[in-house]
C-alpha positions as CSV (number, residue, x, y, z in Angstrom):
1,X,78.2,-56.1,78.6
2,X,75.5,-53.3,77.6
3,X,76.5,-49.8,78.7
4,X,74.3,-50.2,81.5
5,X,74.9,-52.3,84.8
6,X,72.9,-55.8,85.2
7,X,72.6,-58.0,87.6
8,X,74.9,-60.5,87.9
9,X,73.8,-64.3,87.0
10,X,71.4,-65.8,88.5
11,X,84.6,-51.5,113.4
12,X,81.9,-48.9,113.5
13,X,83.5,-45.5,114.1
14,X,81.5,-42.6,115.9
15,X,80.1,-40.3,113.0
16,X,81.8,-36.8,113.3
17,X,79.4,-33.5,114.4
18,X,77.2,-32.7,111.7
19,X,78.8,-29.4,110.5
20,X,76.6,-26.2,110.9
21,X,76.1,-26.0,107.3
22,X,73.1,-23.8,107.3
23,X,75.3,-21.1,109.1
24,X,78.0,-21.1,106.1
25,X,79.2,-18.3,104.8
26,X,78.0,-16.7,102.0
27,X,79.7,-17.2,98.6
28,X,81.4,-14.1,96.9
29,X,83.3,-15.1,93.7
30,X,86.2,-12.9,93.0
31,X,85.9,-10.4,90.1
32,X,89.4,-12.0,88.9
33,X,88.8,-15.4,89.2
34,X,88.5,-17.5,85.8
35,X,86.0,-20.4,85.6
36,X,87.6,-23.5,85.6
37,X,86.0,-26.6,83.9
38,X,86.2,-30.1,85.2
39,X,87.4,-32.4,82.5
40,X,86.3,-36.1,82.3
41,X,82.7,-35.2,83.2
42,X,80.7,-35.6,80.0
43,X,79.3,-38.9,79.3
44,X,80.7,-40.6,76.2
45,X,77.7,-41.6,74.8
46,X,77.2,-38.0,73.9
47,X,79.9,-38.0,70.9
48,X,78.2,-40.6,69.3
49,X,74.3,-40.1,70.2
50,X,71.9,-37.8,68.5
51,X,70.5,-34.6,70.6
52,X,66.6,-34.3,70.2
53,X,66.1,-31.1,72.4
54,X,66.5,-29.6,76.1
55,X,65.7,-30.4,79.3
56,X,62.7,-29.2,80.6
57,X,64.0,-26.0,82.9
58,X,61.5,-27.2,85.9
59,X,62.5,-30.6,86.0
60,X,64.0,-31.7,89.5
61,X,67.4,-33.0,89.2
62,X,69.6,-34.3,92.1
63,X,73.3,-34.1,92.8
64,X,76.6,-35.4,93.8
65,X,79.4,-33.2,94.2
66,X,82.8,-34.9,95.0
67,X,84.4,-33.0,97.1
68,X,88.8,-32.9,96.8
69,X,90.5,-35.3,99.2
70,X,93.8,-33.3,101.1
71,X,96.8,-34.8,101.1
72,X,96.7,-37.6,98.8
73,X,100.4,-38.1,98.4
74,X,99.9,-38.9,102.2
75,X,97.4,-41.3,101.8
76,X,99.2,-43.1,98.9
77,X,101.8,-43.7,101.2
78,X,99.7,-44.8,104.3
79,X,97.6,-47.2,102.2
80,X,101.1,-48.6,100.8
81,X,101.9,-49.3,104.7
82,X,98.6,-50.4,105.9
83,X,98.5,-53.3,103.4
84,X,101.7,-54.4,102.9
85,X,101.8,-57.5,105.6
86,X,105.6,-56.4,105.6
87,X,105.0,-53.1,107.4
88,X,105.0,-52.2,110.7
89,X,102.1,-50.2,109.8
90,X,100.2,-53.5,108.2
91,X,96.6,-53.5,109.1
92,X,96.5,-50.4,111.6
93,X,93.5,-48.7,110.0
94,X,91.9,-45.7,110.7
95,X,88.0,-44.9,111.6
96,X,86.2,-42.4,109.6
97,X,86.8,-39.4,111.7
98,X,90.4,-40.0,111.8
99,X,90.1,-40.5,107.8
100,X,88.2,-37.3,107.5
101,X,90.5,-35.5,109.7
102,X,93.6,-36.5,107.8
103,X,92.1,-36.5,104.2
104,X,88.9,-35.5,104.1
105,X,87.8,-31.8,103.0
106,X,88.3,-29.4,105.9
107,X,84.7,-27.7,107.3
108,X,86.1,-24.1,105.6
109,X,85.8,-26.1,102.1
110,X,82.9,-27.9,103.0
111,X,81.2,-24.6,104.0
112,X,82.5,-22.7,101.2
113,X,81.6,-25.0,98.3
114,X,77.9,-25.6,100.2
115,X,77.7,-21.7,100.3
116,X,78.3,-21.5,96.4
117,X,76.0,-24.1,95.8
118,X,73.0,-22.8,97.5
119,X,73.8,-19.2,95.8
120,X,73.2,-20.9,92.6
121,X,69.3,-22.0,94.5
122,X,70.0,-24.9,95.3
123,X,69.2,-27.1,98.1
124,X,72.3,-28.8,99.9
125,X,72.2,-31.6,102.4
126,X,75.2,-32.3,105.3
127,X,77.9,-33.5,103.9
128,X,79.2,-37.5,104.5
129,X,81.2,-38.5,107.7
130,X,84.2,-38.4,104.9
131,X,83.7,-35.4,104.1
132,X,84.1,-36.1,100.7
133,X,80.6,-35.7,99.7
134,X,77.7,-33.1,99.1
135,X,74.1,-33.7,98.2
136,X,72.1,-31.2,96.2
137,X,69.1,-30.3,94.2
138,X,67.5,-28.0,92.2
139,X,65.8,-27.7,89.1
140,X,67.6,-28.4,85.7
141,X,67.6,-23.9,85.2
142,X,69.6,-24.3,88.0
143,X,71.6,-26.9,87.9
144,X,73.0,-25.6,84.2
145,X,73.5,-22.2,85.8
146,X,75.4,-23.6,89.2
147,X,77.6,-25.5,86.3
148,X,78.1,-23.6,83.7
149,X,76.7,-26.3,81.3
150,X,73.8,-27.3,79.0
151,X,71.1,-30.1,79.8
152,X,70.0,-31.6,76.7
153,X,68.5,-35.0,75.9
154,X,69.7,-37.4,73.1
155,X,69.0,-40.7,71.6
156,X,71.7,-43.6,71.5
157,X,71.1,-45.7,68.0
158,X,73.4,-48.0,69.5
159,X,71.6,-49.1,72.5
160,X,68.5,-47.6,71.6
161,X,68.2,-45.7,74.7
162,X,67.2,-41.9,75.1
163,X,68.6,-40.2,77.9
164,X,69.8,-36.4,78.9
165,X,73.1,-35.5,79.8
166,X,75.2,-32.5,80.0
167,X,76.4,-31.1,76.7
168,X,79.5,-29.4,78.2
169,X,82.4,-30.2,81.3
170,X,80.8,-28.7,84.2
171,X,82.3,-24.8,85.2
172,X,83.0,-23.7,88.2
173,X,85.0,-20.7,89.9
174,X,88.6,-21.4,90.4
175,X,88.5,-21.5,93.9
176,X,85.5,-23.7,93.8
177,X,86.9,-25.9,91.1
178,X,89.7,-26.2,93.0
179,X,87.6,-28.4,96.0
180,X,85.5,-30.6,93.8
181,X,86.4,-33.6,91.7
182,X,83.1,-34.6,90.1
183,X,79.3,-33.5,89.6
184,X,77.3,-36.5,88.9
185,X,73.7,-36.6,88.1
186,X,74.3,-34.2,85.2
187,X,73.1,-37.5,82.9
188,X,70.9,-40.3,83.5
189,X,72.8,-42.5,81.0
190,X,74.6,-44.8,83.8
191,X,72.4,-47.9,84.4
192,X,74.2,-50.6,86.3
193,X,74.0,-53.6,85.6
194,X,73.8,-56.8,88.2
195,X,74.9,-59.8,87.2
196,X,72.4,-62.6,87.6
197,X,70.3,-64.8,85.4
198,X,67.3,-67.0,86.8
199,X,65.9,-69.8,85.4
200,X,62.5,-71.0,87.0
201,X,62.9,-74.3,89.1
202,X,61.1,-77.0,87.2
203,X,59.4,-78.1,90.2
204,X,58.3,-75.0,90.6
205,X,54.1,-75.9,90.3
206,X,55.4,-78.0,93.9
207,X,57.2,-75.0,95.0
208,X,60.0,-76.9,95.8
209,X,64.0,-75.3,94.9
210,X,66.3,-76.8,93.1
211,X,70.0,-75.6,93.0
212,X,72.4,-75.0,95.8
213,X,70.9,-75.2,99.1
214,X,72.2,-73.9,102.2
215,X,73.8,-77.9,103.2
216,X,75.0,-78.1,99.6
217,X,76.9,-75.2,99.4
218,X,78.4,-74.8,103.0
219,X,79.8,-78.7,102.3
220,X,81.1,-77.7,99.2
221,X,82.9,-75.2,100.4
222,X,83.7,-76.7,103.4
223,X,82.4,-74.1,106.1
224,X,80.6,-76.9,108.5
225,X,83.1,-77.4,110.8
226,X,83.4,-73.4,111.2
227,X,79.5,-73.0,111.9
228,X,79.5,-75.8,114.1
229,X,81.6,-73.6,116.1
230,X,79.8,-71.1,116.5
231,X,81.6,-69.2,113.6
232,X,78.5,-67.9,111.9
233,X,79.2,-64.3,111.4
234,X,77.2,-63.6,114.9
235,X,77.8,-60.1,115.4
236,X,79.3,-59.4,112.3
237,X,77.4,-56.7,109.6
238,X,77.7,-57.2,105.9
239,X,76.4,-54.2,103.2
240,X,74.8,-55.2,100.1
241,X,75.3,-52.0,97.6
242,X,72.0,-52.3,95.5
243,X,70.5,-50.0,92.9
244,X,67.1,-51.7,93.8
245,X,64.7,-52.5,96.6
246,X,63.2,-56.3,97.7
247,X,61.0,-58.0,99.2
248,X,61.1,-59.0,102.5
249,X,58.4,-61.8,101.9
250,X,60.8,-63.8,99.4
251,X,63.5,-63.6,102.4
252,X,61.5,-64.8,104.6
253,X,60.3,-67.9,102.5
254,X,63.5,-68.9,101.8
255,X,64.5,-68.6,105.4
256,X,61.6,-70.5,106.4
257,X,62.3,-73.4,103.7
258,X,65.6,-73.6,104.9
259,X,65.1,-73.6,109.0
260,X,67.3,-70.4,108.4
261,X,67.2,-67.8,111.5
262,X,68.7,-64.9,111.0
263,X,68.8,-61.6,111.6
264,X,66.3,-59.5,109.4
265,X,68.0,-57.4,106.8
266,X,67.9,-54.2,107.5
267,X,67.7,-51.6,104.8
268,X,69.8,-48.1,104.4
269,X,68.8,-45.4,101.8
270,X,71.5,-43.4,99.7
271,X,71.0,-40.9,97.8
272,X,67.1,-41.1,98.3
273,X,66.8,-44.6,98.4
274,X,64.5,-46.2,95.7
275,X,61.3,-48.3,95.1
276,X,62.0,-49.7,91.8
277,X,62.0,-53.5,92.1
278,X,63.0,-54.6,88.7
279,X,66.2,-55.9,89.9
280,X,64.5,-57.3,93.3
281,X,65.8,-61.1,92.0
282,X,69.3,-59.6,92.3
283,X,68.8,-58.1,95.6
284,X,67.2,-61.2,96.9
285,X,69.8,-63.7,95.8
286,X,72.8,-61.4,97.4
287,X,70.4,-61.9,100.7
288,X,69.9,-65.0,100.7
289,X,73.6,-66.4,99.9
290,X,74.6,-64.9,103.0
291,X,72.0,-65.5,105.3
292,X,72.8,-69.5,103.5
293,X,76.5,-69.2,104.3
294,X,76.3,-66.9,107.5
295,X,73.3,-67.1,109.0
296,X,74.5,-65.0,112.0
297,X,75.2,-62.2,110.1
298,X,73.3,-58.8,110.1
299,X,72.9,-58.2,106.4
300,X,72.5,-54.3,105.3
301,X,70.8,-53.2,102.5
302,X,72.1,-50.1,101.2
303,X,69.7,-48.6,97.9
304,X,70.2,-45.8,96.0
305,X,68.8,-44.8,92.7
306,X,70.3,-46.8,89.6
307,X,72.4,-43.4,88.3
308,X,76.2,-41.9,88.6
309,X,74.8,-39.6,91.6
310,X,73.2,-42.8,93.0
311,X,76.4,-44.2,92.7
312,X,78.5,-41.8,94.5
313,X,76.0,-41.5,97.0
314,X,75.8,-45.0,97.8
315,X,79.3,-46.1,98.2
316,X,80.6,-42.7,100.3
317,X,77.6,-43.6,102.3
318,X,78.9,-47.2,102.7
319,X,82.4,-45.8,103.8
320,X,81.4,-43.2,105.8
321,X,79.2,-45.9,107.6
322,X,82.0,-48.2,107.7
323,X,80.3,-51.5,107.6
324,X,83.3,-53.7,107.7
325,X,82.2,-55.9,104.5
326,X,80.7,-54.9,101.3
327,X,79.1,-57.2,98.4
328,X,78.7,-55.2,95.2
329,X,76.9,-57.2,92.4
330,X,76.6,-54.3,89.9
331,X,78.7,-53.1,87.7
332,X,79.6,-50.9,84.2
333,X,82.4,-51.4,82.0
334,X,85.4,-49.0,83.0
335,X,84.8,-46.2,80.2
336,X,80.5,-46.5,80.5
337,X,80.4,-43.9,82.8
338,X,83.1,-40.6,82.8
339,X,86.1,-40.4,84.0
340,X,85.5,-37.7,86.7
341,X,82.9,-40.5,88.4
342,X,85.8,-43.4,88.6
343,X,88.0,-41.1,90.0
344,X,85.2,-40.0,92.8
345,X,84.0,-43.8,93.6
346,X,87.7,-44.6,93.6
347,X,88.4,-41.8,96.1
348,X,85.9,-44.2,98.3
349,X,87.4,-47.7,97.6
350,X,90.6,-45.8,99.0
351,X,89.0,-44.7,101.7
352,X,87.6,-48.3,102.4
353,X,90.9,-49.7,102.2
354,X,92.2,-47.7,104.8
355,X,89.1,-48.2,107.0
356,X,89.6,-52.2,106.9
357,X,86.6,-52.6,105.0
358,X,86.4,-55.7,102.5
359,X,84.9,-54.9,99.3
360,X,83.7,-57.6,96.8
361,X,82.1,-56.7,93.4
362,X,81.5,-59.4,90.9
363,X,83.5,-59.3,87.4
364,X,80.9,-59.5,85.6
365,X,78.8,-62.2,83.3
366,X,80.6,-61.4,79.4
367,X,83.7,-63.0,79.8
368,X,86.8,-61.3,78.1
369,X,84.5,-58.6,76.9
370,X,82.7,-56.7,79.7
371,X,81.7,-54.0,76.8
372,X,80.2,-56.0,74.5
373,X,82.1,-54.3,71.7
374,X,83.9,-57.4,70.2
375,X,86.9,-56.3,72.1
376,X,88.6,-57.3,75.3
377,X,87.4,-55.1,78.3
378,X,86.8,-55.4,82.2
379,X,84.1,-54.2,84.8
380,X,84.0,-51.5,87.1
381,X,84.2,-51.4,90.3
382,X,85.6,-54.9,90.1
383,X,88.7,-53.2,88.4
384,X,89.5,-50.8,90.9
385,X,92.5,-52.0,92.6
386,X,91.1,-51.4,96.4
387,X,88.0,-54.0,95.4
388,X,88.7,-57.8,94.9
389,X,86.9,-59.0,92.0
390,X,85.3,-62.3,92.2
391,X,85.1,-64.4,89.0
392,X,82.7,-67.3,88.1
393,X,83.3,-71.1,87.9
394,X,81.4,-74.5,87.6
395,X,81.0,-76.7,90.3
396,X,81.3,-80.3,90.6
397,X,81.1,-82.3,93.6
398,X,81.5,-85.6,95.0
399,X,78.9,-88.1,96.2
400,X,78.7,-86.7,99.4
401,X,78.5,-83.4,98.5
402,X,82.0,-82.2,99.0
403,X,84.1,-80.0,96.7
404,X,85.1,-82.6,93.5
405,X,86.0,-79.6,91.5
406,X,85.6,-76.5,89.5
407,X,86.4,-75.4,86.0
408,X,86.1,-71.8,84.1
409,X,82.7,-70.4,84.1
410,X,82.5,-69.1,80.1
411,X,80.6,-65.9,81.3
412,X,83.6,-65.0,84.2
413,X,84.4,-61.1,83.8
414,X,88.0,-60.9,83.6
415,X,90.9,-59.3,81.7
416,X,93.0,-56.3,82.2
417,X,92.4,-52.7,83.2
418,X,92.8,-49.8,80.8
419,X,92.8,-47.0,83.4
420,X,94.1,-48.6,86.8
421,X,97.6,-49.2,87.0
422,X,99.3,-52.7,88.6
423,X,99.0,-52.7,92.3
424,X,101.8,-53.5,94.1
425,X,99.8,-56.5,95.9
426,X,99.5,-58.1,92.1
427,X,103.3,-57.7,90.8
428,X,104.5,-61.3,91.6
429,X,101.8,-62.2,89.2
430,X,101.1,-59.6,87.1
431,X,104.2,-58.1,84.7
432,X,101.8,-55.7,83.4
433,X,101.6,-52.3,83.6
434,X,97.5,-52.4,84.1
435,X,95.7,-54.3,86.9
436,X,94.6,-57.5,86.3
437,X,91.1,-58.6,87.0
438,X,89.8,-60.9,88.7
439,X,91.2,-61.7,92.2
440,X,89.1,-64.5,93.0
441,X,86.2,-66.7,92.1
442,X,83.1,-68.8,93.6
443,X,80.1,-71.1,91.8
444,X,78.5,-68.9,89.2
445,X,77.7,-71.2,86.6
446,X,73.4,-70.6,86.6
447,X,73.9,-75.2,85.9
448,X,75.4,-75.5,89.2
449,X,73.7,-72.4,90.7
450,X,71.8,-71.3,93.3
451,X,68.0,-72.1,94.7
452,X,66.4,-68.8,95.0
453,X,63.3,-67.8,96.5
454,X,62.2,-64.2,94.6
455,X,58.9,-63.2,93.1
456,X,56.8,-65.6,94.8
457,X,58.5,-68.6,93.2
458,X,61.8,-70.6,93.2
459,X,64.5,-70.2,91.0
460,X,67.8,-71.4,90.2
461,X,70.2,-68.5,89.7
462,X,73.2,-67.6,88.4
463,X,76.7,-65.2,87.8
464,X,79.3,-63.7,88.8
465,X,76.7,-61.9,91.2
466,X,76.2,-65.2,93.5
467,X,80.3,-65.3,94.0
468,X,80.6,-61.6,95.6
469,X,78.2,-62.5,98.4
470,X,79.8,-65.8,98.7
471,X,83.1,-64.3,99.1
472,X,81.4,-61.8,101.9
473,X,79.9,-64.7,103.6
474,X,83.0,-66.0,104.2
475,X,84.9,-63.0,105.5
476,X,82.0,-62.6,108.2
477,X,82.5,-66.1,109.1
478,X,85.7,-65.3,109.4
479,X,85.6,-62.3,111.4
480,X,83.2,-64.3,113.7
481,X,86.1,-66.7,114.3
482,X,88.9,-64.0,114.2
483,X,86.9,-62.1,117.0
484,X,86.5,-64.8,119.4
485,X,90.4,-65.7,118.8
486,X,91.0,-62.0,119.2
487,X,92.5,-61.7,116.0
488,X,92.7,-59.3,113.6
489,X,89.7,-58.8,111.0
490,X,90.0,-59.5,107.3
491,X,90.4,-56.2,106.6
492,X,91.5,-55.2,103.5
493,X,90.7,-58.1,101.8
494,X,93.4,-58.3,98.3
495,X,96.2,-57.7,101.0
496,X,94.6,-61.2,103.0
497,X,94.5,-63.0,99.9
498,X,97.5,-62.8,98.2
499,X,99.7,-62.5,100.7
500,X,97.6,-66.6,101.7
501,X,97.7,-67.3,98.1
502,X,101.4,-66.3,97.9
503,X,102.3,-68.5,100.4
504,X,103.1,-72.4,101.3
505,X,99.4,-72.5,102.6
506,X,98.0,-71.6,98.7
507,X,96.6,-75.2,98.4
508,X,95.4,-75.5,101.2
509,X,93.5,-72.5,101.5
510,X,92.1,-72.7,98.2
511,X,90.4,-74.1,95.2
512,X,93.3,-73.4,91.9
513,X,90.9,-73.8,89.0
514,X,93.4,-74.7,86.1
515,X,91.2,-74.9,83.4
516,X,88.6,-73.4,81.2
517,X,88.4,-69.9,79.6
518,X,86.4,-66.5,79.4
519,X,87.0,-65.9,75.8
520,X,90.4,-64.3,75.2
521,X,91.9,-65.2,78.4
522,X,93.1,-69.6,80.2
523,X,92.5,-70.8,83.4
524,X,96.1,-72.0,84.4
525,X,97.8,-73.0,87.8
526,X,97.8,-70.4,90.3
527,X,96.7,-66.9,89.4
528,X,95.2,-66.3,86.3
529,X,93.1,-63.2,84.6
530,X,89.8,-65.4,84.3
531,X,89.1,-67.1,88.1
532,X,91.8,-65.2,89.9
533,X,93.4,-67.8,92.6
534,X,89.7,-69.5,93.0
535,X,87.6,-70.0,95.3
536,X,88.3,-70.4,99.0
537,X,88.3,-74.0,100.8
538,X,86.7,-72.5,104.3
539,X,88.3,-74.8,106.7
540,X,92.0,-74.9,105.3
541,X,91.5,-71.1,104.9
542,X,90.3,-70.3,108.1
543,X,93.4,-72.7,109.9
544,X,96.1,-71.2,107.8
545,X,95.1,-67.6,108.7
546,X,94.1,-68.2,112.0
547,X,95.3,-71.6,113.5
């Protein structure tokens, strides 16, 4: 993978009372404080790019300040409790407010960091329902002089790219330091990537699709029995994370084509939102594999700009909103971005995993080597041990268009970790001391793909992109079902699935895809670090978990 993200191939809580931030207290430094600087905040790209000059002092820069979370020994051990299907204390999560009450900042931090901040001339917005998050702007004079630090702009000979970034770690007063874990939006050398590839249909002059269709799929995957219930994800919300907008039009056609009728997305700016549309393909085909899958579903679109600060802003927007399942199909290899910004999107991933929220992010499309560096490497967020990352495979199936098989997708993202550590979820299968990646896997092979309505035209796509909103499909199926057998919710969904995959049920419940490889890593029986345990089998899924 390139250092920036691509597409991939082709329980609501009450918010808490907006705090009075516009009555904080004014910020007075102590004489004897020493500036502390937050390490693991400058971009690597810098030690190896070329600096052509400054950034212009009037330039309007946005953003993120990650604020500390309290008590995170506490919360280490509540997350061990709440997923462990051994605990008393398995699956009793907690809604935001009770999050933010027992780990997010308190409202003397939040005021005193926003007071600091808007000393410095900047503008600061309320902070998120986690309290783990601060919005500001200003331009770049004073941005360097809130941060102690240098804006300058370089060129990358590697990637070719020219980009500005932050010369030095960000430097704060002690006591401010002391509250904040990252400052993103200091560089604008983050790009995500989604992971799809398109392919025009060749009947495309007839408009007609070729690909998986809505009938094709849900028989492959054996969900009719489920929707024929009623099991549709009716009432159920699912959050695309994007870092670009769509087209309502191509939704609709599809729809149409399909006798689809579902709810109409909905979409939820972060971080400003955005109107770029060059990944509006991606965007559409996370859509429209839900809406084939779950057509009862109310599908969420949340945008944010494609940057670090958009990236912080969108997914502490997504957890402070709680939307109980999340499709991520965009992604960076673990060191493309700094350290400082893992650890603050990580913060949220913990969050969510306390909340009950399921999180899918696809592995990405390079196999064994998500950098593209020649080396073995895996993607973020798929990495993070409170995500499940879904895989890719081929698809093959039988004359009447059920499951025959599936095999290794070349292009599945998977591998080990070389900053996350083995969750305990992962040991039985893991003797490692880093997390292995993926957890699972779905159809992402662009020859067995999807039929995709986007720009006006069909296409058949692609990826590891098409298997997270597969995967999230599913779990709003079922919820639907879980709901109406008042059962519990997925909920944190690596806890559901290994402790299923784990069990006498494992072949039943899913598809074991034995065979194939990514590159450096087998397919083999059970779990492996290039499909995960596979793909789900709906029906013997949904009995063994829920009768």
């Amino acid at each position: 993978m390139k250092s920036r993200l691509k597409p991939l191939i082709g329980l609501l809580a009450a918010p808490l009372p907006i705090i009075a931030l516009a009555a904080a207290p004014a910020f007075a430094a102590s004489a004897a404080a020493q500036p502390v600087a937050l390490n693991g905040n400058v971009v690597p790209a810098v030690s190896h790019s070329t600096r052509t000059g400054e950034v212009a002092a009037d330039r309007a820069i946005t953003v993120a300040v990650s604020l500390s979370q309290r008590d995170t020994a506490g919360l280490e051990t509540f997350l061990a409790q709440v997923t462990d299907p051994k605990s008393p204390g398995y699956q009793h999560y907690l809604t935001v407010d009770q999050f933010a009450q027992r780990f997010g900042a308190t409202e003397a931090t939040v005021a005193k960091v926003t007071a600091y901040l808007k000393a410095q001339g900047l503008k600061v917005g309320a902070v998120t329902a986690n309290h783990l998050t601060l919005e500001a702007s200003g331009t770049a004079a004073q941005v360097q002089q809130a941060f102690g630090t240098r804006l300058s702009t370089f060129h990358d000979s590697t990637t070719d790219r020219d980009f500005y970034a932050n010369t030095t770690a960000p430097v704060l007063p002690a006591e401010i330091a002391a509250a904040v874990t990252d400052v993103s939006g200091l560089n604008d050398y983050a790009k995500y990537r989604h992971f799809s590839t398109g392919k025009l249909s060749p009947e495309v002059a007839t408009r007609a699709p070729s690909g998986l269709s809505p009938t094709k799929a849900r028989t492959a995957y054996n969900l009719n029995s489920a929707l024929s219930a009623g099991y549709t994800g009716k009432g159920q919300s699912v959050a695309v994370a994007e870092f670009s907008a769509f087209q309502q039009s191509n939704i609709a056609a599809y729809d149409k084509y399909y006798g689809l009728t579902p709810p109409t997305p909905t979409v939820v700016n972060a971080g400003g939102g955005t109107t770029d549309l060059s990944g509006q393909g991606e965007v559409e085909l996370d859509i429209e594999v839900i809406h084939a899958l779950a057509p009862g579903a109310n599908v969420k679109v949340y945008e944010a700009p494609n940057s670090d600060a958009g990236e912080v802003a969108l997914y502490s927007k997504l957890v402070s909103d709680k939307v109980p399942v999340i499709s991520i199909s965009w992604g960076i290899y673990e060191s493309g971005e700094t350290a400082s910004n893992r650890v603050a999107v990580d913060a949220d991933f913990k969050e969510a995993a306390a909340q009950g929220q399921s999180v899918y992010a696809a592995s990405g499309d390079s196999g064994s080597d998500d950098a593209g560096n020649g080396g073995t490497s895996v993607d973020f967020p798929a990495a993070d041990p409170y995500v499940t990352g879904t895989g890719g495979t081929t698809l093959s199936t039988s004359s009447s268009g059920g499951w025959s098989k599936e095999t290794t997708w070349s292009g599945s993202g998977g591998g080990v970790s070389s900053v996350f550590a083995t969750p305990s979820y992962q040991t039985k299968v893991n003797t490692g001391a880093k997390r292995a990646v993926p957890d699972v896997a779905a159809v992402a092979d662009p020859a067995t793909g999807w039929a995709v309505y986007t720009a006006g035209a069909w296409y058949t796509y692609g990826g590891t992109s098409a298997a997270a909103p597969n995967w999230a499909a599913f779990t709003a199926v079922y919820n639907s079902e879980a709901a109406a057998k008042s059962k519990p919710a997925f909920g944190f969904a690596n806890s559901t699935i290994y402790s299923l995959a784990s069990s006498a049920n494992y072949g039943a419940a899913f598809h074991d895809v034995t065979s194939g490889s990514n590159g450096a890593y087998k397919a083999a029986k059970g779990y492996d670090k290039v499909t995960g345990w596979g793909s789900y089998n709906g029906a013997g899924f949904l009995k063994a978990k829920l009768g």
